[in-house]
N, CA, C and O of each residue as an XYZ file, in Angstrom:
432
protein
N      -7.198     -1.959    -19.723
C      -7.562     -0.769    -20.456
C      -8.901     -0.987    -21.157
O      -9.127     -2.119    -21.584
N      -9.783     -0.059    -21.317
C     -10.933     -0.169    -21.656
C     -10.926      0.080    -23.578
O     -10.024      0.815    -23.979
N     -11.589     -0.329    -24.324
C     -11.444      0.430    -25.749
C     -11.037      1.759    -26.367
O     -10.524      2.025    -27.454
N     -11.320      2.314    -25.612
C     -10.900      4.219    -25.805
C      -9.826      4.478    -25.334
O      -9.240      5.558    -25.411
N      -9.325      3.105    -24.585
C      -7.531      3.666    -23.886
C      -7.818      4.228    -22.416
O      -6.875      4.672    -21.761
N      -8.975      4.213    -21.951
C      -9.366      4.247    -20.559
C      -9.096      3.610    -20.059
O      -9.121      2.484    -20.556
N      -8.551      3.786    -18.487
C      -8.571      2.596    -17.121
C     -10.182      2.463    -16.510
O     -11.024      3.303    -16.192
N     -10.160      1.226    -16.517
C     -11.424      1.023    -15.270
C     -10.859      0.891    -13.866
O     -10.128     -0.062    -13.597
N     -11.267      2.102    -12.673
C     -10.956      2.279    -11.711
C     -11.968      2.116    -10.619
O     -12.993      2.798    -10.654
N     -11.745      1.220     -9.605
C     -12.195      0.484     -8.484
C     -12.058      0.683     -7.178
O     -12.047      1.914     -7.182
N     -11.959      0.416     -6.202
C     -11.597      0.830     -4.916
C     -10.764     -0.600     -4.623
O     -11.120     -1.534     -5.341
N      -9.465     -0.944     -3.442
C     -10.141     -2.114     -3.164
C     -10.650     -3.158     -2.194
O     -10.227     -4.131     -1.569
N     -11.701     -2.517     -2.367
C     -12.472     -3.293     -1.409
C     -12.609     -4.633     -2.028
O     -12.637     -4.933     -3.222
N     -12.711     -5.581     -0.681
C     -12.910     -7.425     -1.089
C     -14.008     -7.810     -2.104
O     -14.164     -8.940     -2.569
N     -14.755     -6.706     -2.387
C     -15.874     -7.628     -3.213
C     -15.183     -7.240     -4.607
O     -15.231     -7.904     -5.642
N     -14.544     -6.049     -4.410
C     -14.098     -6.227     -6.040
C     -12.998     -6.618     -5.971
O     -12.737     -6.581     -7.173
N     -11.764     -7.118     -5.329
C     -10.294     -7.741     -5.586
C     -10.903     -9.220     -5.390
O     -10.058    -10.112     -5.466
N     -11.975     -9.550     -5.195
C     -11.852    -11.394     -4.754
C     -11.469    -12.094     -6.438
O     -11.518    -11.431     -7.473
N     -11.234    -13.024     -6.383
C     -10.381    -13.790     -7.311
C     -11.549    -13.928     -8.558
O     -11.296    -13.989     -9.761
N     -12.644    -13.954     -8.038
C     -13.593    -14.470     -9.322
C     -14.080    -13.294     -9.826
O     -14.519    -13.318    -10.976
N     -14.095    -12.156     -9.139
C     -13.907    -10.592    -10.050
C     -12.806    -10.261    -10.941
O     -13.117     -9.838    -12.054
N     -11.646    -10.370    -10.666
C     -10.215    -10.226    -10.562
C     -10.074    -11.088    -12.388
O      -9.488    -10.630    -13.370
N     -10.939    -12.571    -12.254
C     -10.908    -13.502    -13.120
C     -11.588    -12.934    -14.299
O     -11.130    -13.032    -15.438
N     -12.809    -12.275    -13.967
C     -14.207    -12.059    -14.929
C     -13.194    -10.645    -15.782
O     -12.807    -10.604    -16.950
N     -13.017     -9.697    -14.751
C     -12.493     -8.663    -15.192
C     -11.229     -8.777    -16.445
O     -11.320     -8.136    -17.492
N      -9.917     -9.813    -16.097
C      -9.208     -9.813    -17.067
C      -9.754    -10.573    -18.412
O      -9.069    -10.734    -19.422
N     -10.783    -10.909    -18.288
C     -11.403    -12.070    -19.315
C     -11.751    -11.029    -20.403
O     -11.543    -11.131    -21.612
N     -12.498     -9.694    -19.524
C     -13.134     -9.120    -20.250
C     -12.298     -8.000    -20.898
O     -12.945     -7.129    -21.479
N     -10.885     -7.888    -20.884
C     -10.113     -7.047    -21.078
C     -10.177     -5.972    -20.282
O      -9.921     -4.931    -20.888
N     -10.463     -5.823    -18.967
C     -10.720     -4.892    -18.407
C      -9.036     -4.376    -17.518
O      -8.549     -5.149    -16.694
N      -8.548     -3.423    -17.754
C      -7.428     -2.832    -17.314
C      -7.395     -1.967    -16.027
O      -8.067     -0.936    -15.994
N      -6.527     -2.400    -14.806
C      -6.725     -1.377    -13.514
C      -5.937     -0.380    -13.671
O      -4.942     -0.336    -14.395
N      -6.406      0.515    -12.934
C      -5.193      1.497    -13.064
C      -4.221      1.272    -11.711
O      -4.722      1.573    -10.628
N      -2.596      0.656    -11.742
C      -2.107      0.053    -10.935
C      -1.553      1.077     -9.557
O      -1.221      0.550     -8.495
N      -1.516      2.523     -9.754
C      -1.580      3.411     -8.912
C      -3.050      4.337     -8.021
O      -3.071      5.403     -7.405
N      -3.893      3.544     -8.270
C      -4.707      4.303     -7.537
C      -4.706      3.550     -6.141
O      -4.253      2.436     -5.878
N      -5.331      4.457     -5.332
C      -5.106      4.191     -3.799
C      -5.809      3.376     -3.411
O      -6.694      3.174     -4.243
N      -5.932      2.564     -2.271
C      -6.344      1.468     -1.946
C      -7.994      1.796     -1.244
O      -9.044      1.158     -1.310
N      -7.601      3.180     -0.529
C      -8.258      3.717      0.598
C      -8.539      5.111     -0.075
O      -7.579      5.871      0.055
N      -9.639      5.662     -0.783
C      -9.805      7.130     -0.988
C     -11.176      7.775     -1.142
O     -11.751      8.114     -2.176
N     -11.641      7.881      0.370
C     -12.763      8.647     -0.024
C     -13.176     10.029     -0.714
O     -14.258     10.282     -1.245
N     -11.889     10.992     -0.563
C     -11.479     11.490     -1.300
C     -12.328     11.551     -3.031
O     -13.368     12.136     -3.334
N     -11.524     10.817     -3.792
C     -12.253     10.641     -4.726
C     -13.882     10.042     -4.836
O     -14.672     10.540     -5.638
N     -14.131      9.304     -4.240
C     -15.447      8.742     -4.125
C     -16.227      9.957     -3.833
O     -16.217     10.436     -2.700
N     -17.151     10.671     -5.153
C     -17.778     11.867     -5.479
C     -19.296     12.171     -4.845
O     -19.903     13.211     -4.589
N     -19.666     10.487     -4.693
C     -21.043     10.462     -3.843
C     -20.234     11.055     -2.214
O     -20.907     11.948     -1.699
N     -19.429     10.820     -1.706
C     -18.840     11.146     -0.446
C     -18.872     12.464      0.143
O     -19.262     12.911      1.222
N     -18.204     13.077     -1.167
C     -18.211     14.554     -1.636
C     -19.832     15.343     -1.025
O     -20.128     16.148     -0.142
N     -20.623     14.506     -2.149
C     -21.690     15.099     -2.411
C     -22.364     15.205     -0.820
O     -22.612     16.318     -0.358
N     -22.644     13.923     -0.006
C     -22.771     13.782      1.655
C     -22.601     14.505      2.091
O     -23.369     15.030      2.897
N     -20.933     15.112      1.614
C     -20.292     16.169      2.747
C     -20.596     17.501      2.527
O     -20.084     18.375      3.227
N     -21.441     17.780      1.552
C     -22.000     19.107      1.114
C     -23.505     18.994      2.022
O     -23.863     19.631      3.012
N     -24.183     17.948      1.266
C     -25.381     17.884      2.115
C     -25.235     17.916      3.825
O     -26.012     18.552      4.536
N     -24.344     17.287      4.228
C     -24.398     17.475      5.903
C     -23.575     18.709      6.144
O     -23.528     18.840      7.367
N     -22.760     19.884      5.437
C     -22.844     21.298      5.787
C     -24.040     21.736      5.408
O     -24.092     22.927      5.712
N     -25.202     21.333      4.814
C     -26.023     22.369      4.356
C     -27.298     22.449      5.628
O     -28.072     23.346      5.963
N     -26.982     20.536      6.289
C     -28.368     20.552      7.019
C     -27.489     21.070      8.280
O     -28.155     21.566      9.189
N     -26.285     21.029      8.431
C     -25.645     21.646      9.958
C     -25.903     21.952     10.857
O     -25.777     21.410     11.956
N     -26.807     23.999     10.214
C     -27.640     23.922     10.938
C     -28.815     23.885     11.693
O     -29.114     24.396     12.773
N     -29.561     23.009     10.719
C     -30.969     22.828     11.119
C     -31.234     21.879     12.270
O     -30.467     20.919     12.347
N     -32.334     22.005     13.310
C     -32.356     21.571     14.437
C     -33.255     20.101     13.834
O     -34.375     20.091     13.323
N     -32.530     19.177     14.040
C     -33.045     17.549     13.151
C     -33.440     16.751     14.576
O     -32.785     15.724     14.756
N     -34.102     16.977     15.273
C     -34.375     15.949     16.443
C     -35.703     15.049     16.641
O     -36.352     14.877     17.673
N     -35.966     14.395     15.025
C     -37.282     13.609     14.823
C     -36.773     13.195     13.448
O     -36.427     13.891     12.493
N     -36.834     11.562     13.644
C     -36.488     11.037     12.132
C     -37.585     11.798     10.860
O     -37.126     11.837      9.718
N     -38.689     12.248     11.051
C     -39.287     12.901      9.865
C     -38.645     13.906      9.729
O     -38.260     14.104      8.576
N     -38.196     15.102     10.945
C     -37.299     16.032     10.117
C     -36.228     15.743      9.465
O     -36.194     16.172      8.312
N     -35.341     15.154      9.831
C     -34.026     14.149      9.029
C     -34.148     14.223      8.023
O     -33.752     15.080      7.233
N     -35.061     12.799      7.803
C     -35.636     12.539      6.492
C     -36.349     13.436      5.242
O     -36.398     13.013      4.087
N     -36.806     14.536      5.602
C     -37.552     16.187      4.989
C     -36.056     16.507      4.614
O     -35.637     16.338      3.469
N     -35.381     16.916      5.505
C     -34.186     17.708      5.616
C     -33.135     16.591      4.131
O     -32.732     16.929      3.018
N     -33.079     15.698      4.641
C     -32.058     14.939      3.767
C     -33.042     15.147      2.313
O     -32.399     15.842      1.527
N     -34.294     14.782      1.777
C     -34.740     15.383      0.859
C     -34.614     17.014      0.147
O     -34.129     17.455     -0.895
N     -35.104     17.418      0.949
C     -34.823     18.597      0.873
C     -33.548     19.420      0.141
O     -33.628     20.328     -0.687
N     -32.231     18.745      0.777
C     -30.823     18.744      0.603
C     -30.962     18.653     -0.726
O     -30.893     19.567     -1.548
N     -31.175     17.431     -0.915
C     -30.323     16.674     -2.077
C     -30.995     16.940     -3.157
O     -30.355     16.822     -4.202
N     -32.541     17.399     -3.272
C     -33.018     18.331     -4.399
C     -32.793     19.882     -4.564
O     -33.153     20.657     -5.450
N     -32.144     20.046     -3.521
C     -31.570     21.398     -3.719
C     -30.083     21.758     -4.671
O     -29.650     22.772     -5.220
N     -29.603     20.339     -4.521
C     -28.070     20.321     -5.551
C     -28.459     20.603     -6.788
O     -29.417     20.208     -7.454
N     -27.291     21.590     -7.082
C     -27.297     21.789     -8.418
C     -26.680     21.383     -9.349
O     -25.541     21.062     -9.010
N     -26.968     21.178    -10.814
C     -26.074     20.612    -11.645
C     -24.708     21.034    -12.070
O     -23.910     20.329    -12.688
N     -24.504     22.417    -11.621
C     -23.205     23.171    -11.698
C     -22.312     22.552    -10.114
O     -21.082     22.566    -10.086
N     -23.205     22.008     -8.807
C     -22.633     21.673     -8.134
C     -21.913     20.217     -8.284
O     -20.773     19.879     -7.963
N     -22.901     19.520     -8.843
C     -22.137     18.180     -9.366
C     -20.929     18.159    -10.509
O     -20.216     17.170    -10.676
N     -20.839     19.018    -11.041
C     -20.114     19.604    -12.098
C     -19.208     19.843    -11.646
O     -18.294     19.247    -12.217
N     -18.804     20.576    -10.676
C     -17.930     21.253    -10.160
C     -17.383     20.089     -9.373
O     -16.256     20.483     -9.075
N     -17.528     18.917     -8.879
C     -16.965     17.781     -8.601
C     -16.465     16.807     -9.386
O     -15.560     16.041     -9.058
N     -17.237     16.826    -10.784
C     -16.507     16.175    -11.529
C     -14.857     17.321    -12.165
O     -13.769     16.872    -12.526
N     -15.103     18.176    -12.118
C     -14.188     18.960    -13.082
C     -13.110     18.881    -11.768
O     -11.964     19.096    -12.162
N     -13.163     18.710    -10.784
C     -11.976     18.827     -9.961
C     -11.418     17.089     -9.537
O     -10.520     16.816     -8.741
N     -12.221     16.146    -10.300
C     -11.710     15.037    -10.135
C     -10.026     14.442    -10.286
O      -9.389     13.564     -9.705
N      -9.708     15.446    -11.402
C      -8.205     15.102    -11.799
C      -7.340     15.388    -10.680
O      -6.360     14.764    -10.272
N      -7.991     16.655    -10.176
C      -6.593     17.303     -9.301
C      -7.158     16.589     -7.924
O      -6.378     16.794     -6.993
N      -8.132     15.924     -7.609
C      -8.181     15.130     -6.717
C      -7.525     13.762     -6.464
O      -7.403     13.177     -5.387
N      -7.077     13.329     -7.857
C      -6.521     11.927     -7.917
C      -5.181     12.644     -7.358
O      -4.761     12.544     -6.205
N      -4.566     13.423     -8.465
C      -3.227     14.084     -8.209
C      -2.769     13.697     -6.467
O      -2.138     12.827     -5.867
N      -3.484     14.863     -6.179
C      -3.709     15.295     -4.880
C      -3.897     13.813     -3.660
O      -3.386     13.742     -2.542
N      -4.407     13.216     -4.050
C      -4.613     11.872     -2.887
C      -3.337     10.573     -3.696
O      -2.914      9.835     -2.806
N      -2.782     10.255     -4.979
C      -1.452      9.998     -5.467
C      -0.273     10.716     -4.499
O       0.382     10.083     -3.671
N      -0.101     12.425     -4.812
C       0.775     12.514     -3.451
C       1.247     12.662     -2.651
O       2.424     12.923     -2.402
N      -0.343     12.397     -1.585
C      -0.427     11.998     -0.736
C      -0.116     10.161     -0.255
O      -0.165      9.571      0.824
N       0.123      9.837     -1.310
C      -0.039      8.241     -1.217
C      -1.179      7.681     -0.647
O      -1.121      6.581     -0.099
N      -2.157      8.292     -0.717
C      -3.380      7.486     -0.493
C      -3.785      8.177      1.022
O      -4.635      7.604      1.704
N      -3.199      9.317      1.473
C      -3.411      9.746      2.418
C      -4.620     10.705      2.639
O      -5.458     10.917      1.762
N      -4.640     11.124      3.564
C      -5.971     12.635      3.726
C      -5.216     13.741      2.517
O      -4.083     13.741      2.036
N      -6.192     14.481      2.338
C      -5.914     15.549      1.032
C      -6.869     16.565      1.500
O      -7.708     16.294      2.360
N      -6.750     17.925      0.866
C      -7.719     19.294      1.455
C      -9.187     18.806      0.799
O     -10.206     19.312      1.269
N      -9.296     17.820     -0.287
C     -10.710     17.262     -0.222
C     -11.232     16.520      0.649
O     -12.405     16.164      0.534
């Protein structure tokens, strides 16, 4: 548990379960939360954000790494702060939602 009564929440992937993370972390009082899923891209909000940007470039005709690259710029200064917003504010019912599922696919 963190000072405020927060969990610090992780994925787990090997670089963060290896033993000398695992070690540093309880040293530092750092608390997991023992139900989150192992596997959830789902929650992972940068993922989210990808999956907005690749409906937005869909359908633009990208057949030259400079357009790509324009296009992926382009995208991602086009997000808005109500759009990132709107990912955090649905974070809860995303945990919910991939919990039960047990760590499964979810409508996110």
């Amino acid at each position: 548990m963190l000072a405020d009564g927060g969990s610090y929440i992780q994925d787990n992937a090997s670089v963060h379960t290896a033993r000398v993370v695992d070690d540093w972390m309880t040293e530092q009082g750092f608390g997991r939360d023992a139900n989150f899923p192992p596997c959830s891209p789902d929650l992972n909000l940068i993922e989210n954000v990808f999956g907005i940007m690749v409906e937005c470039m869909s359908s633009e005709k990208l057949d030259t790494i400079p357009k790509l690259v324009q296009a992926i710029k382009d995208t991602w200064n086009s997000l808005t702060r109500s759009d990132i917003l709107n990912l955090y504010s649905s974070w809860r019912h995303r945990l919910d939602a991939v919990r039960a599922a047990e760590g499964g696919p979810t409508r996110y």
